[in-house]
Rosetta silent file (secondary structure, phi, psi, omega in degrees, C-alpha in Angstrom):
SEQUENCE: XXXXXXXXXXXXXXXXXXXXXXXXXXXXXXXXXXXXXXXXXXXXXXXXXXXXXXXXXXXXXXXXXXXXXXXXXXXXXXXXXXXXXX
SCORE:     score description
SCORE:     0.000 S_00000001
   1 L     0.000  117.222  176.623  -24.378  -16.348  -54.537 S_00000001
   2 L   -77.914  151.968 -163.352  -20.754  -15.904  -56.234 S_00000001
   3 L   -96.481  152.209 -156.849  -17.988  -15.313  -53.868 S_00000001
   4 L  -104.414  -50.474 -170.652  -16.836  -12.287  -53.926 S_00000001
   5 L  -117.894  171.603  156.936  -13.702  -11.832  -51.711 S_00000001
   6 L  -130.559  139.408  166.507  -11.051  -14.539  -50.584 S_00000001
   7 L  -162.953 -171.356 -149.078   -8.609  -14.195  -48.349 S_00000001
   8 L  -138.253  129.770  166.752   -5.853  -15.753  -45.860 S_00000001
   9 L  -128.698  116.190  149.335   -6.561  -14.614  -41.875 S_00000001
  10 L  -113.550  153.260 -154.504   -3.995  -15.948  -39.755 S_00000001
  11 L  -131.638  144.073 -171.286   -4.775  -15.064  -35.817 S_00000001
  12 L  -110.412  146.378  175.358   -2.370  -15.119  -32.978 S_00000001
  13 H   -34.532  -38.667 -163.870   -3.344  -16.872  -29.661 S_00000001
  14 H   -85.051  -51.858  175.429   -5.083  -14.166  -28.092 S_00000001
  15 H   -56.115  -65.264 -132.115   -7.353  -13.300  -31.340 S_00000001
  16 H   -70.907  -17.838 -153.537   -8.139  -17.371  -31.778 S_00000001
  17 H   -83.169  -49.114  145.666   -8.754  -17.335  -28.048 S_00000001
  18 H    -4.069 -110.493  176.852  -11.211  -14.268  -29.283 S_00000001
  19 H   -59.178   -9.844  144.921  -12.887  -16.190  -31.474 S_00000001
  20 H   -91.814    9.010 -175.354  -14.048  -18.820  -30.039 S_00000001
  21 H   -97.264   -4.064  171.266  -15.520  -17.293  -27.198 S_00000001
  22 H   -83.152  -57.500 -174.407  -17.568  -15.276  -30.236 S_00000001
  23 H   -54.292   -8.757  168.128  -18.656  -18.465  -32.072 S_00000001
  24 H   -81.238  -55.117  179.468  -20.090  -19.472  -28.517 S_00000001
  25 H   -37.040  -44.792 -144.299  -21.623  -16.671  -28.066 S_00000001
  26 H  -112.393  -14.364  144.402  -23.265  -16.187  -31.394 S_00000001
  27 L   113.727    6.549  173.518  -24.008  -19.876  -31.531 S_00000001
  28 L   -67.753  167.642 -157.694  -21.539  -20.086  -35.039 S_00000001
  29 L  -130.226  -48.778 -142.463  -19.885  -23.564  -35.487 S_00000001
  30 L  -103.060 -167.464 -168.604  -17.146  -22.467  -38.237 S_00000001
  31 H  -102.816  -49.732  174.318  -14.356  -19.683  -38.193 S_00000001
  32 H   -61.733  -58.300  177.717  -15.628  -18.425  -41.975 S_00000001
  33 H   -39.226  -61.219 -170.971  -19.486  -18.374  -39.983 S_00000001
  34 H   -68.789  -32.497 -177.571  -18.483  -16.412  -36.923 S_00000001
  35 H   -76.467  -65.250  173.806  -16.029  -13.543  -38.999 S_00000001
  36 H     0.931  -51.999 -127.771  -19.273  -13.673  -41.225 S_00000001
  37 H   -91.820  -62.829 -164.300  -21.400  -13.095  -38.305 S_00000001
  38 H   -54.676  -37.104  160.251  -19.020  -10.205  -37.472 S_00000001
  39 H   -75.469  -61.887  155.035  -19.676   -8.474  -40.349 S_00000001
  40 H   -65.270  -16.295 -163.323  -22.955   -8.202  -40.938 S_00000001
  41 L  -108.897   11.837 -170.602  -24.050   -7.715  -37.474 S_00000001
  42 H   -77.000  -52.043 -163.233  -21.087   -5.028  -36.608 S_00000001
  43 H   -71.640    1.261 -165.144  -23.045   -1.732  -37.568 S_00000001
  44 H   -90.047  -42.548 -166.691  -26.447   -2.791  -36.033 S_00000001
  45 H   -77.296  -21.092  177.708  -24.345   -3.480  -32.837 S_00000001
  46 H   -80.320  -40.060  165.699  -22.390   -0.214  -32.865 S_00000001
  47 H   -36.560  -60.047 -161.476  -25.533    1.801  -33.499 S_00000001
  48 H   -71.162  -33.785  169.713  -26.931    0.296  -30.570 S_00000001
  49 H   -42.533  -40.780 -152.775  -23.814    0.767  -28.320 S_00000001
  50 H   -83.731  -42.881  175.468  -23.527    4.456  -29.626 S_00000001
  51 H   -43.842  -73.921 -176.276  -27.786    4.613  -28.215 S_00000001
  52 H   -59.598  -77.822 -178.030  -27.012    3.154  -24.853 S_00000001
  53 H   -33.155  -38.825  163.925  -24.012    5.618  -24.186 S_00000001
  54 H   -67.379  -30.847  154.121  -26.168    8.540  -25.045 S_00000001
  55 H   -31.590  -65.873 -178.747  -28.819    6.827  -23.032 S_00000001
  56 H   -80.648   -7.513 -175.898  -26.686    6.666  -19.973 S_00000001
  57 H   -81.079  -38.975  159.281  -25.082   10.145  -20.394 S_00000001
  58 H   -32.563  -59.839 -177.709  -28.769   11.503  -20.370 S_00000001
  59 H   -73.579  -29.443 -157.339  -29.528   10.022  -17.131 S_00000001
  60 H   -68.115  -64.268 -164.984  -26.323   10.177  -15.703 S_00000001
  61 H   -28.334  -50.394  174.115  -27.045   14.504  -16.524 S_00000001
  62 H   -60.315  -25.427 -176.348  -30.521   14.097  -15.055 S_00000001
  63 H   -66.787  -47.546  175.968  -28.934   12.509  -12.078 S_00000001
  64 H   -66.505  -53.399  167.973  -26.691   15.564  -11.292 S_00000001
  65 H   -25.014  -70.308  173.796  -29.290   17.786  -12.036 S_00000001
  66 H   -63.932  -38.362  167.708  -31.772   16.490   -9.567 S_00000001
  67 H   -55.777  -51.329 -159.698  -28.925   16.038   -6.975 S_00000001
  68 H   -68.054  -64.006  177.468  -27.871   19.625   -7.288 S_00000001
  69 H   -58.032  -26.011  169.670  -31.749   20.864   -6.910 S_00000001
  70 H   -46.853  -53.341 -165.823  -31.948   17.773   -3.895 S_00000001
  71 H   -71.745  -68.880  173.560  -29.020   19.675   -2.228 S_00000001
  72 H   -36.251  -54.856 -174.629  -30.532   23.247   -2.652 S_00000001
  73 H   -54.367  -80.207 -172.700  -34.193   22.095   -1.740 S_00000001
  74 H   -39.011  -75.295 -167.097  -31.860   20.558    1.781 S_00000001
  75 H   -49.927  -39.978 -179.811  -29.797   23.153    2.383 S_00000001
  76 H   -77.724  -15.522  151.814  -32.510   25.851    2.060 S_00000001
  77 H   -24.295  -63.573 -167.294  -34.515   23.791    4.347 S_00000001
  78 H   -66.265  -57.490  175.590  -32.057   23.650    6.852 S_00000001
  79 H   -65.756  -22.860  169.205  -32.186   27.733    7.039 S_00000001
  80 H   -46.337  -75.163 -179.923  -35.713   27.718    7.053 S_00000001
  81 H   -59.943  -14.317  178.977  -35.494   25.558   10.006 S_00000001
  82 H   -84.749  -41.671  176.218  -32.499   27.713   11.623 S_00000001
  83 H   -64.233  -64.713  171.667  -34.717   30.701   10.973 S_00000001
  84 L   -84.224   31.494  133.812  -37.649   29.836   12.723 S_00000001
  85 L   -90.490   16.761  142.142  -36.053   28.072   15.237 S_00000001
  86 L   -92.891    0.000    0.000  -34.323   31.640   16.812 S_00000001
């Protein structure tokens, strides 16, 4: 495989501190492996991020939903029970 790009990255404390906690993660040894890494694997992981966030906005929607019909189902209880209790 011929190389294609080259280039010069210099990184500031805070990025280098960055990247090594990714090369731990991702189990990379070098600095060229882990930006590597980074690249192919960015759009698989933002797809999936972009999934789970629709994921939880679904539920969290279902959640209010069924609380709001919880709270109706209670409340009309509660007159139910006020009515035939007079």
């Amino acid at each position: 495989m011929a190389t294609v790009r080259q280039f010069t990255l210099r990184l500031e404390e805070a990025e280098d501190k960055q990247l090594t906690k990714l090369k731990e993660l991702s189990g990379e040894n070098t600095d060229t492996g882990i930006i590597k890494y980074c690249i192919r694997n960015y759009a698989d992981l933002n797809n999936r991020l972009v999934a789970e966030i629709e994921k939880r906005g679904k539920a969290e929607r279902l959640f209010f939903e069924l609380k709001s019909k919880t709270s109706f189902i209670l409340s009309t209880l509660a007159e139910i029970t006020k009515l035939v209790g007079k």
